[in-house]
LOMARPA-166720 format. One line per field, with one value per residue (C-alpha): residue number from 1; z, y, x. Coordinates in nm, 3 decimals, padded with zeros to 5 digits. Layout:
num	c(NUM,...)
pz	c(Z,...)
py	c(Y,...)
px	c(X,...)
END
This chain:
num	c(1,2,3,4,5,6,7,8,9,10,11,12,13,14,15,16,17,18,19,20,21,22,23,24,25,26,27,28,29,30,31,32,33,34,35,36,37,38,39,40,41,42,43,44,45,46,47,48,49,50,51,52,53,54,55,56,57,58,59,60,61,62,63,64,65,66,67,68,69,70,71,72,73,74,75,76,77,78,79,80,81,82,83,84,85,86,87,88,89,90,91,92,93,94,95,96,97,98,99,100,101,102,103,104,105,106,107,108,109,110,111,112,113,114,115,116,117,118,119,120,121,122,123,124,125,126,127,128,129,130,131,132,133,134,135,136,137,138,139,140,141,142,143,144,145,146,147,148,149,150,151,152,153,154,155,156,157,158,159,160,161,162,163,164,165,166,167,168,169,170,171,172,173,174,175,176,177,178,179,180,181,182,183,184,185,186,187,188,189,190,191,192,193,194,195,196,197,198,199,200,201,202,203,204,205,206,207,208,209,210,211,212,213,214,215,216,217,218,219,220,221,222,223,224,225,226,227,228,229,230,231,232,233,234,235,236,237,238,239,240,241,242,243,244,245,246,247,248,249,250,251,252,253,254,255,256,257,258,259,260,261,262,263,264,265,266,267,268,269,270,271,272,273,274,275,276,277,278,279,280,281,282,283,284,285,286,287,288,289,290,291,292,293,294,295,296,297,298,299,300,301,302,303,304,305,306,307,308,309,310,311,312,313,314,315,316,317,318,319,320,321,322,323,324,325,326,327,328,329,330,331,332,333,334,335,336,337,338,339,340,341,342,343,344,345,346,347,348,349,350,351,352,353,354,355,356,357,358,359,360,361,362,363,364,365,366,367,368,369,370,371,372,373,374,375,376,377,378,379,380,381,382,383,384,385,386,387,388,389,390,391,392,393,394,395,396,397,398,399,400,401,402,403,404,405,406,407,408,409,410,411,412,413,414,415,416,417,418,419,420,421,422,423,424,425,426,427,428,429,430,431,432,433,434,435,436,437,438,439,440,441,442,443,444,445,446,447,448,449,450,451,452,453,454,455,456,457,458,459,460,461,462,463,464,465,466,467,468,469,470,471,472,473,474,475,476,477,478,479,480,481,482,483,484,485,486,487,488,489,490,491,492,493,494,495,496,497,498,499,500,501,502,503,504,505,506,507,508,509,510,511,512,513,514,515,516,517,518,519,520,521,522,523,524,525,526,527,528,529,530,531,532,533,534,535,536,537,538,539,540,541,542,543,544,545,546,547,548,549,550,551,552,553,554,555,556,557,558,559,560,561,562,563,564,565,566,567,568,569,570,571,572,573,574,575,576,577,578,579,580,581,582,583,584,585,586,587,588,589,590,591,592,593,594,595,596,597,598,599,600,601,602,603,604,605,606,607,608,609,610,611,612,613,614,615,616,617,618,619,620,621,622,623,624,625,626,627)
pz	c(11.740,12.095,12.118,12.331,12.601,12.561,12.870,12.748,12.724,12.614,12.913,12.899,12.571,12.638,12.944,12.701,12.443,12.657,12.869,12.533,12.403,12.734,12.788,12.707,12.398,12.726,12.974,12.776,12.382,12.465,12.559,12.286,12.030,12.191,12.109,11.788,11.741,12.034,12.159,11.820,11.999,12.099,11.750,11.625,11.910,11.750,11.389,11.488,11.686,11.331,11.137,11.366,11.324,10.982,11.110,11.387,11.201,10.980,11.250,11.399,11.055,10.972,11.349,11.324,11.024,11.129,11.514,11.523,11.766,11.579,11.479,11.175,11.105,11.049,10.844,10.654,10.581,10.450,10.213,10.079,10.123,10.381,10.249,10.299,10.624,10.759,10.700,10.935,11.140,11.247,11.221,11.454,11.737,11.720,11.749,11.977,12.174,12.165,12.275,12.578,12.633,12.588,12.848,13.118,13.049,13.105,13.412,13.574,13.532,13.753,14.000,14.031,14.056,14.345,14.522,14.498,14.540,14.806,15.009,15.010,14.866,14.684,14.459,14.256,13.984,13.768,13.399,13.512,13.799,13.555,13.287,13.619,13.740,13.363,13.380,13.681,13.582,13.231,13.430,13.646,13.391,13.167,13.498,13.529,13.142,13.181,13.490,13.249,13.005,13.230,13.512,13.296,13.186,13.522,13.691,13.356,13.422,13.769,13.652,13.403,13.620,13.892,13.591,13.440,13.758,13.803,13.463,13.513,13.812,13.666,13.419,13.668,13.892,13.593,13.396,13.669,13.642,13.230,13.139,12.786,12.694,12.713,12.360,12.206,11.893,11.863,11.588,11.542,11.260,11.103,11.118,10.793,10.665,10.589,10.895,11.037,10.905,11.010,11.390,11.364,11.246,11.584,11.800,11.549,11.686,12.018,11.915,11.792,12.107,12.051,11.772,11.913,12.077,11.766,11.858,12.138,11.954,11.951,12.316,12.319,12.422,12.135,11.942,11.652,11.941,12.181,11.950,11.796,12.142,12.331,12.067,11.988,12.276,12.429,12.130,12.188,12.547,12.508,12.218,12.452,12.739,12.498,12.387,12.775,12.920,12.661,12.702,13.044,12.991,12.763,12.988,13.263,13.203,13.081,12.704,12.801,13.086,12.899,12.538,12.533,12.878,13.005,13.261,13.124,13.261,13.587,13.602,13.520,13.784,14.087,13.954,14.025,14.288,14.487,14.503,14.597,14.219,14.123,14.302,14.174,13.822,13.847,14.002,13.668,13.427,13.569,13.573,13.226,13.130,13.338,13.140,12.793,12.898,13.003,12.708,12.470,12.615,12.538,12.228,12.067,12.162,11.982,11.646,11.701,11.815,11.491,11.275,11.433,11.372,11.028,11.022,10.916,11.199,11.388,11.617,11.882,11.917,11.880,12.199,12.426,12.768,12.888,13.246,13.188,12.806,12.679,12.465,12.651,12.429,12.239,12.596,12.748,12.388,12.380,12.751,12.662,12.341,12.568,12.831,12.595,12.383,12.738,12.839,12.511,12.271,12.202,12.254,12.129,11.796,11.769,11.901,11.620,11.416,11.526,11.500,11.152,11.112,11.309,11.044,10.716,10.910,10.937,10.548,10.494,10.706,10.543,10.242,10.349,10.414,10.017,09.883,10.128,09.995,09.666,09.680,09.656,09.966,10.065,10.405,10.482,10.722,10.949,11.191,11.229,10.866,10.869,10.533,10.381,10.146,09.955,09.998,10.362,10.337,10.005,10.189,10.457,10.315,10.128,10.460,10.637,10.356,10.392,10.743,10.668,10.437,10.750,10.971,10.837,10.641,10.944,11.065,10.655,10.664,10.947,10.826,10.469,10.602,10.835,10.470,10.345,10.717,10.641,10.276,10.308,10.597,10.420,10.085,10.344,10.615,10.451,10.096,10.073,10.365,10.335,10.063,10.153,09.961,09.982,09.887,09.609,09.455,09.432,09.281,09.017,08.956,08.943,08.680,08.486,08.420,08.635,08.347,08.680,08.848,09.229,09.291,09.655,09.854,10.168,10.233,10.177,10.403,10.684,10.667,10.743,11.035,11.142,11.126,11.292,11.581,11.630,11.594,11.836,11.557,11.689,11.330,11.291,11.050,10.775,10.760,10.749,10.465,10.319,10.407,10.188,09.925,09.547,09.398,09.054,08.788,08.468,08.175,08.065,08.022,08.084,08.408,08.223,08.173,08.490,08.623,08.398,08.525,08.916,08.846,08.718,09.035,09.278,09.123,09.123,09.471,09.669,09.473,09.293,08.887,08.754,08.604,08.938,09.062,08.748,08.787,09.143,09.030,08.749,09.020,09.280,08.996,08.839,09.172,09.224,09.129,09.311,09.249,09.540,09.493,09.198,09.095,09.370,09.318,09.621,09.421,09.698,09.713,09.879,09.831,09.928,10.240,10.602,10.764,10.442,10.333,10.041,09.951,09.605,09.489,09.126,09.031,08.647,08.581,08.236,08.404,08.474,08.243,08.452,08.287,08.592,08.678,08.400,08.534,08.521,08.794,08.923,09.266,09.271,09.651,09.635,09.903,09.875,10.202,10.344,10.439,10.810,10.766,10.743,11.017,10.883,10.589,10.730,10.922,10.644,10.431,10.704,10.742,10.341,10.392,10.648,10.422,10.081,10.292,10.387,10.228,09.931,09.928,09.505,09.442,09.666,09.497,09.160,09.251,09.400,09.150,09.207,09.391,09.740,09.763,09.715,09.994,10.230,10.152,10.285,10.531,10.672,10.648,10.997,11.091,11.370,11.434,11.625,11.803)
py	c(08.366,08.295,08.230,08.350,08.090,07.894,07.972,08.050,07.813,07.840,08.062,08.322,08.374,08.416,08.671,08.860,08.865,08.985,09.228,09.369,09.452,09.539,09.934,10.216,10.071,09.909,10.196,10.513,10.421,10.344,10.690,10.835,10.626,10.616,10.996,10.879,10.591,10.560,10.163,10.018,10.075,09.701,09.580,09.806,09.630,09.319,09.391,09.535,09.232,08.999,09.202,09.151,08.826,08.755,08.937,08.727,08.425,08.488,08.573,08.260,08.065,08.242,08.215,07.878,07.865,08.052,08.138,08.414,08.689,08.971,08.850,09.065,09.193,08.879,08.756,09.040,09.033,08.698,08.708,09.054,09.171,09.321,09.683,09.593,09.424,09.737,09.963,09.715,09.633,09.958,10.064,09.779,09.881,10.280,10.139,09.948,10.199,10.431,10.242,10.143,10.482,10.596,10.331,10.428,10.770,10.637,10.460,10.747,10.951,10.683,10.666,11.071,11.024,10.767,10.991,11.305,11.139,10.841,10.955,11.318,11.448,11.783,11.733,12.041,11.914,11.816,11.697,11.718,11.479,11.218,11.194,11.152,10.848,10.676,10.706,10.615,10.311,10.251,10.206,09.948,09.767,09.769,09.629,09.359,09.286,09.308,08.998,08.765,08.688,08.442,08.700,08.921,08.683,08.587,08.905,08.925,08.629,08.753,09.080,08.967,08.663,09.018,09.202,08.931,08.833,09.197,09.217,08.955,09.047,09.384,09.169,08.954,09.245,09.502,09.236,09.273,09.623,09.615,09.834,09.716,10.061,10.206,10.019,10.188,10.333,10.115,10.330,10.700,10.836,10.978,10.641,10.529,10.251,10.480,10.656,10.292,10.199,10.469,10.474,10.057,10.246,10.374,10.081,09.835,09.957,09.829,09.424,09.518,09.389,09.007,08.988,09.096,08.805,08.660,08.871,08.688,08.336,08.248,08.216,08.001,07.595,07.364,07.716,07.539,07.466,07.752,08.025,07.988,07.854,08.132,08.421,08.320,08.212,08.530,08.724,08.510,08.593,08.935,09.043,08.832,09.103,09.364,09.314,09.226,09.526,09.748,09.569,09.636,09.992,10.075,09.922,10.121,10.448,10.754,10.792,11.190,11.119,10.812,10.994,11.138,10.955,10.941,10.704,10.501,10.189,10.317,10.534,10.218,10.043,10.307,10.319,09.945,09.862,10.187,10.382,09.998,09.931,10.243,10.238,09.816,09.941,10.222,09.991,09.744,10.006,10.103,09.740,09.683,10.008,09.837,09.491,09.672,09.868,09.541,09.369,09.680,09.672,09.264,09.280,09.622,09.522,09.201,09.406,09.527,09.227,09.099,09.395,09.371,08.995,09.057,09.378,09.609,09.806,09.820,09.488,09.658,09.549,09.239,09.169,08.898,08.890,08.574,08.588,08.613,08.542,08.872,09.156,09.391,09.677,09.687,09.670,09.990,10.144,10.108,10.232,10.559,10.630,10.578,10.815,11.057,11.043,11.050,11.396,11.578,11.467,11.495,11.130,11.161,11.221,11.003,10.704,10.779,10.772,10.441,10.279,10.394,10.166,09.914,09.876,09.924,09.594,09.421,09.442,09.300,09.043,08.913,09.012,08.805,08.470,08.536,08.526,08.219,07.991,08.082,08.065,07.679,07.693,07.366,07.448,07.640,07.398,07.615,07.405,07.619,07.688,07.794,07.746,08.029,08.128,08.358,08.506,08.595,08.777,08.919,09.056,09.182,09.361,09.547,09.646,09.735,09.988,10.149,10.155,10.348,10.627,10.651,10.772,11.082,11.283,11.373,10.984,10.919,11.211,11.097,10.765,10.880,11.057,10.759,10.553,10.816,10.753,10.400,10.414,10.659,10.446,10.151,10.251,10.468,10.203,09.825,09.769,09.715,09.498,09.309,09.048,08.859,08.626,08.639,08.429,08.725,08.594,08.224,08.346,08.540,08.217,08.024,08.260,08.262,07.904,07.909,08.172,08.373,08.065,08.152,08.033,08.070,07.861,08.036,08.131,07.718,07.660,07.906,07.800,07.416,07.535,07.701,07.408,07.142,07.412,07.399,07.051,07.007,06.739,06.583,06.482,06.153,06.006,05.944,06.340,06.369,06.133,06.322,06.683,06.608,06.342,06.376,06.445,06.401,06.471,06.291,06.266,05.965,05.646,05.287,05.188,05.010,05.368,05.495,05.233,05.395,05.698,05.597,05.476,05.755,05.951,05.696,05.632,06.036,06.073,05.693,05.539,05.241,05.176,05.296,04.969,04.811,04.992,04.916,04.566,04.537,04.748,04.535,04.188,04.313,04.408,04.080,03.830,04.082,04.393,04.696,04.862,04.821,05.052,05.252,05.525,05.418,05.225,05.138,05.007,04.907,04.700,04.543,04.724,04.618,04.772,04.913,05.193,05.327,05.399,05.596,05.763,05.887,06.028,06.054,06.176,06.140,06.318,06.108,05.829,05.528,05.206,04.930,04.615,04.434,04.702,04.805,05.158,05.416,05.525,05.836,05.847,05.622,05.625,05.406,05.278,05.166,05.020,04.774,04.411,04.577,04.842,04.571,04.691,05.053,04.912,04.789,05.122,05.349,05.114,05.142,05.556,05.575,05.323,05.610,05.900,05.768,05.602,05.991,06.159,06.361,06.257,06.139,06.434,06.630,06.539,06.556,06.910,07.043,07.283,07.186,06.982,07.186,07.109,06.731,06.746,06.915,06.716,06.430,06.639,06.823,06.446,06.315,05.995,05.784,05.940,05.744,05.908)
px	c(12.828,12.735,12.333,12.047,11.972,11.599,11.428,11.077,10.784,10.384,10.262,10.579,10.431,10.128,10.199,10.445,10.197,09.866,10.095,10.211,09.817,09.670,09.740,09.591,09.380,09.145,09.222,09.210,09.107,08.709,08.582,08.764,08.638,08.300,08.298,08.285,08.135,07.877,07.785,07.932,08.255,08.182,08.174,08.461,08.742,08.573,08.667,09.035,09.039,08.950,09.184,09.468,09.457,09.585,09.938,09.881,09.874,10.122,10.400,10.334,10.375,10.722,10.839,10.789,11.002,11.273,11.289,11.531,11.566,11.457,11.137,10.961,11.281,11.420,11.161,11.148,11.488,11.515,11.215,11.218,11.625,11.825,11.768,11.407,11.491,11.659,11.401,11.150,11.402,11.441,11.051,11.005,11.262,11.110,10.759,10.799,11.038,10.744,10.469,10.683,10.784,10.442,10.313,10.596,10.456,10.106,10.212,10.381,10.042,09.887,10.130,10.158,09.730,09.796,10.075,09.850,09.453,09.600,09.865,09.747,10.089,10.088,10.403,10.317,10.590,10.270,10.467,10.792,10.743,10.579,10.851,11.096,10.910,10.885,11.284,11.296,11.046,11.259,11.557,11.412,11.293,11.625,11.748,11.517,11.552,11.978,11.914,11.810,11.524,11.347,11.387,11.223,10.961,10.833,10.744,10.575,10.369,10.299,10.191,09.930,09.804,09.674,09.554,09.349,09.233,09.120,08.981,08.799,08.635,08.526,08.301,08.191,08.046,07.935,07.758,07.437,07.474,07.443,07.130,07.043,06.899,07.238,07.334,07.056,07.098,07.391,07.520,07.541,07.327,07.607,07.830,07.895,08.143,08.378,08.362,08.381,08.664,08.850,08.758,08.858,09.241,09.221,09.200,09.341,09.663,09.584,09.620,09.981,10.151,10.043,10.286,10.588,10.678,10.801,11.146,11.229,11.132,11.479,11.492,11.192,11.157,10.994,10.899,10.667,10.440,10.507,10.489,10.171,09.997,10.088,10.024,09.669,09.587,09.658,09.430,09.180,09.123,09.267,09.009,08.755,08.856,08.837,08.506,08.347,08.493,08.424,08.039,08.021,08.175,07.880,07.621,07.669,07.833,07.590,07.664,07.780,08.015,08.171,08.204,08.593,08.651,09.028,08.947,08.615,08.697,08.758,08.497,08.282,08.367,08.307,07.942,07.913,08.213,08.256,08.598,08.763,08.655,08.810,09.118,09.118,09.106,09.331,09.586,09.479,09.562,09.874,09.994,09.914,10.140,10.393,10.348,10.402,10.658,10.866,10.749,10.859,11.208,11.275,11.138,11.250,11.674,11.609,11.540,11.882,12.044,11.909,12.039,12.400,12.411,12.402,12.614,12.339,12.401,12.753,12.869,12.813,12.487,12.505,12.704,12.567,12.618,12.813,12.662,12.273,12.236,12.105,12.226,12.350,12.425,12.081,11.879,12.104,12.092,11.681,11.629,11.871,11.649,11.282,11.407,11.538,11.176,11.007,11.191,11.236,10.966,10.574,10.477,10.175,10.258,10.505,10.340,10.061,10.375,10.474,10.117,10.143,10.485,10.315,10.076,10.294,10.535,10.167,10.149,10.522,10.469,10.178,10.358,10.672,10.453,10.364,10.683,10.831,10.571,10.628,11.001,11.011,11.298,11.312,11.394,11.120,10.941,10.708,10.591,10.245,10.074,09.706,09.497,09.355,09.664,09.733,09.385,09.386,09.727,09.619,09.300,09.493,09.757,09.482,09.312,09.613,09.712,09.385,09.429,09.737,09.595,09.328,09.568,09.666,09.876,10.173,10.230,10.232,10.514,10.695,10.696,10.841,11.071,11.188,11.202,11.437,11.679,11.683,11.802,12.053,12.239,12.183,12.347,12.593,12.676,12.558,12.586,12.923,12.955,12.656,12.543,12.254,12.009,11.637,11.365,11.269,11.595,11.444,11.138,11.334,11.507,11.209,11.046,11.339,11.326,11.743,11.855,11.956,12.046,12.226,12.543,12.507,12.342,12.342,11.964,11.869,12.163,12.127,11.724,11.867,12.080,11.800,11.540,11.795,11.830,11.472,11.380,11.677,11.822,12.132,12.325,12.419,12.690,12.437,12.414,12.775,12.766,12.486,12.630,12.960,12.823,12.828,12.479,12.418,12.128,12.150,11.894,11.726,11.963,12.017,12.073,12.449,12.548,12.462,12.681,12.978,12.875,12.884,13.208,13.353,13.254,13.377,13.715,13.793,13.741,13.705,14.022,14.048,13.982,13.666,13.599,13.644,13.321,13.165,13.189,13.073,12.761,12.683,12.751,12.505,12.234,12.294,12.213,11.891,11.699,11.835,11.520,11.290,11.039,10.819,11.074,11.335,11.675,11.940,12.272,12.468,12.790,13.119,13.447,13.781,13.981,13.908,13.671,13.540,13.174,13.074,12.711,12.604,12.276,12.145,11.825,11.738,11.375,11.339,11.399,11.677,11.573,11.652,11.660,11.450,11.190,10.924,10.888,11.185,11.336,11.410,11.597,11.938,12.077,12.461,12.621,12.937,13.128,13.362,13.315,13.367,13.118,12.841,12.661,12.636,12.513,12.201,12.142,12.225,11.960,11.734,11.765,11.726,11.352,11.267,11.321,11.154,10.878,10.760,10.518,10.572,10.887,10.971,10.685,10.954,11.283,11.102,11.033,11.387,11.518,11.921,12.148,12.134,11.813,11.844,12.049,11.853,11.543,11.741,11.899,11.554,11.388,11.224,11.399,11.528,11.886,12.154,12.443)
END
């Protein structure tokens, strides 16, 4: 499977993730929900902002864990099932298609404004002539996106460096211009918490952007650092812009002429700045459509990248470009459904459609955090966890369904009906070619006490592949030894007839009698005590020959009795190599001092539920590595 090239650091993320939330929830959202709401609009983009954040938090801990092009889809899929994983998979590419559509859209209407207001043209075309320039604009940026990722990425940087530079500015000038009357009364009579609630549904769905970035985490440099820097770094500053521009909106606008606003922020700033503060912030808002559009296209083809990776939806999209590193297929196949939404469809709708989506992936996320913890997978390493669990997905998965009912009974519809889609091709197209493993199925097994015991290991393994890709682990021959070693867990016993027992193993597949490797067991024990730590034995001998070295590992949860050591012991690494193997003796002692030395580690291989996931503790462990 050829891979997605790493091109993308901290501040690519960031830029990705602030273009993506920057739109019309700034440029349009405030005078509509000031309509409603009056000043509190402030506090409401503060409480979407807060209850973003748990989805927030949680993409970053499962991108961390598995950085995957695909992103929720991916995570989804591997906790709760691929049928499950289809149905967000897909949900994520359409909302995300939408929004981007919807921003092109958005875009267009500025640029038609500019052509008409500016230049003094009279195009007369009025809608038609704005869904021709957001193809025209979807086009260019499937172009762009087609060049390369890091192509891509940087006139994304570029792009939000001008609007947060312009953003900026707009606070700096409108905070002298604040009049503190104009928060006054800072709620409605009429504004209860239900009511509350309900308007916070309506810009919640502006903070959706800062998660998609986990889609492109494959593609990203050192991603357990990256990934979680960039995304909350860029809600932190984002919800800070959020709330300061909404602030200064408030402050200066007349309640009447702001209340159901199009263009409040604009309108803001020629009270303060003059028609070059307009014409400033119009040429803000337009670049901020243009910074979610580009965003929208990366991230919505890698949900199908994803999908045709693991054949839930034809190979065709899973086809990688060669040249630039990008799939090809799923970026032309995204533009062709934006521009077809863009000329045929009510957007409107539909992107209230995909908010609602937005929100129901929100809850499976947070939901899919849940059940990885409580799997027991052994390689699940996130490299970013955040305390606070289970409760703070708990909570949120509880807000996000009432932010659901909120939005209404056609989205809810829509979004049923889009279930129904997903099922039927699944149990159509997928079940019979596709048999994955979830974490769901390690819980069952855990609850279970193994009655329903898996006899694949494919989840634990693929996780491992996974986690050695990220940590950019070189394997050494220790690992080989490791990868294709014989494991073994025996009950409680006397360290004599563990020695039969080793025997046994090494004569059926390392030659030789079994009582010969008896008998070298019992020497070494005899001229000192292979146990060399509380729980921890390291039988290790001479054998006869050339260029051989053998490793074994027994675990015994009773306990080994060894005649030497008082305490039992429960970990048995043997090593079993030739006089001219010497020197891999000492390093292969030295790698096993560095794994048992970590922490956790006999609480850790107490814990592992079967002989995969021995190995992979020793597999997964942080050591020195030599080539």
């Amino acid at each position: 499977m050829q891979k997605l090239k790493k091109g993308l650091g901290a501040i690519d993320i960031f830029c990705l993730a602030s273009g993506a939330m920057i739109s019309s929830g700034l440029f349009v959202l405030p005078g509509l929900v000031f309509a409603y709401s009056g000043p509190s609009v402030i506090l409401i983009y503060i409480l979407a902002s807060l209850l973003a954040l748990p989805a927030g938090l949680s993409q970053s801990e499962l991108a961390t864990a598995m950085p995957k092009a695909g992103g929720s889809y991916f995570f989804i899929a591997r906790s709760l099932g691929s049928a499950s994983g289809l149905f967000c998979g897909l949900a994520d590419w359409f909302s995300v298609s939408l929004k981007a559509a919807f921003a092109l859209v958005g875009m267009a209407a500025f640029i038609e404004l500019f052509l008409g207001y500016v230049l003094n043209i009279d195009t007369g075309q009025g809608e038609f002539l704005m869904r021709i320039i957001a193809c025209g604009g979807c086009i260019a940026f499937s172009l762009l996106n087609l060049s390369g990722t890091k192509h891509a990425s940087l006139f994304q940087i570029a792009l939000v460096a001008v609007l947060l530079v312009i953003l900026i500015l707009f606070v700096a000038f409108g905070s002298a211009s604040i009049k503190v009357e104009k928060f006054s009364p800072f709620f409605k009579p009429d504004m209860g918490l239900l009511q509350l609630f309900s308007v916070t549904g309506m810009v919640f769905v502006s903070y959706g952007g800062f998660t998609k970035v986990a889609a492109v985490s494959e593609e990203i440099h050192d991603p357990g650092r990256n990934i979680p820097l960039g995304m909350l770094t860029a809600w932190f500053i984002v919800s800070f812009l959020y709330f300061a521009v909404t602030a200064v909106t408030v402050g200066v606008m007349d309640a009447e002429k702001l209340s159901g606003s199009l263009t409040p922020i604009s309108s803001a700033a020629m009270l303060f700045m003059g028609g070059w503060g307009k014409a400033l912030l119009a040429a803000a808002a337009m670049t901020a459509f243009i910074t979610t559009a580009n965003a929208g296209i990366m991230s919505a083809s890698r949900s199908l990248l994803a999908m045709g990776r693991d054949k839930l939806l034809p190979p065709f999209f899973s086809a990688i470009s060669r040249k630039n590193a990008v799939p090809v297929n799923s970026i032309i196949f995204t533009a062709v459904f934006m521009m077809a939404t863009i000329i045929l469809l009510d957007l409107k709708l539909l992107v209230k459609t995909a908010s609602t989506l937005m929100i129901i992936l929100f809850a499976l996320v947070n939901l899919s955090v849940i059940v990885m913890r409580m799997s027991g997978l052994q390689s699940y390493r996130p490299a970013f966890r955040f305390s606070g669990y289970p409760y703070v997905q708990v909570f949120a998965i509880i807000v996000y369904i009432g932010l659901i009912l909120s939005m209404g009974a056609v989205p809810l519809i829509i979004s049923g009906a889009f279930l129904v889609v997903s099922a039927a091709w699944y149990f159509i197209y997928v079940s019979r070619a596709v048999s994955q493993q979830s974490a769901v199925m390690h819980i069952a097994e855990r609850i279970t006490n193994k009655q329903l015991k898996l006899q694949s290991t494919d989840l634990e393994d693929e996780l491992r592949e996974i986690l050695l890709e990220r940590d950019e682990i070189v394997q050494d021959r220790f690992d080989e030894l490791v990868h294709n070693c014989r494991i073994i867990d025996i009950p409680a016993c006397e360290h004599m007839e563990l020695f039969h027992r080793i025997g046994a193993e090494f004569a059926d597949f390392a030659g030789n009698r079994e009582d010969y490797f008896f008998e070298k067991l019992c020497e070494r024990e005899e001229q000192s005590s292979t146990v060399i730590d509380t729980g921890l034995a390291i039988p290790h001998i001479i054998i006869d020959g050339e260029n051989a070295f053998h490793v074994m590992m027994v675990r015994s949860i009773d306990g080994i009795h060894f005649s030497k050591s008082p305490e039992p012991v429960h970990c048995v690494f043997v090593l079993a190599g030739t006089k001219d193997e010497r020197n891999y003796h000492l390093r292969a002692l030295m790698a096993i001092a560095q794994i048992t030395q970590q922490k956790d580690f006999m609480k850790k291989w107490m814990s592992a539920r079967d002989e995969n996931m021995l190995r992979n503790l020793i597999l997964l462990s942080q050591r020195t590595r030599h080539s």
